[in-house]
N, C-alpha and C positions, 0 to 999 in steps of 0.2 A: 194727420187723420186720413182714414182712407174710405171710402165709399164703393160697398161691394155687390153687384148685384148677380142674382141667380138667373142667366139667360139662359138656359138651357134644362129641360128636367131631369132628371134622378132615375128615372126609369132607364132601366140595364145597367146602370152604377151597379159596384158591388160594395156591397155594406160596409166596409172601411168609406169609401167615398159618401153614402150618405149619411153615414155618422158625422164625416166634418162638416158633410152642410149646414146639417142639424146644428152640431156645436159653433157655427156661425152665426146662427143665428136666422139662417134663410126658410123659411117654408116653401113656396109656393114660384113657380117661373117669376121672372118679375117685379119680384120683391127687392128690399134694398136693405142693406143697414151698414152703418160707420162703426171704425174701431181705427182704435191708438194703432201706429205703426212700430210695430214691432216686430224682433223671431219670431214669436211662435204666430201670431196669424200669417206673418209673410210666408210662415212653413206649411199654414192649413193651405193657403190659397196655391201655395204651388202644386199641392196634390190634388187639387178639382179647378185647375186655370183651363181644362177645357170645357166644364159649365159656369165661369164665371168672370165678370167686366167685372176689374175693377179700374178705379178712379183717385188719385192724389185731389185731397181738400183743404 
């Protein structure tokens, strides 16, 4: 599992980028949410790892 939070906001992203935030699951700086470790989230998170900590759980 992975534990992924949104530390940085979305303003100046371009809309590819805050479309995966979105389909992560993240709204808001701060916020958090887990998902199965898999491709395709390890694929979303490598396209916005510079607004985003994640965490192995």
């Amino acid at each position: 599992m992975l534990k992924i939070t949104l530390v940085r906001s979305t303003t100046g992203s371009n809309k590819k980028q805050v479309a995966t935030v979105r389909a992560l699951g993240l709204r808001k700086t701060g916020s958090s949410v887990t998902h199965k470790d898999n491709p395709q989230i390890r694929g979303m998170i490598q396209k916005v790892n510079h607004l985003v900590k994640v965490e192995e759980i």
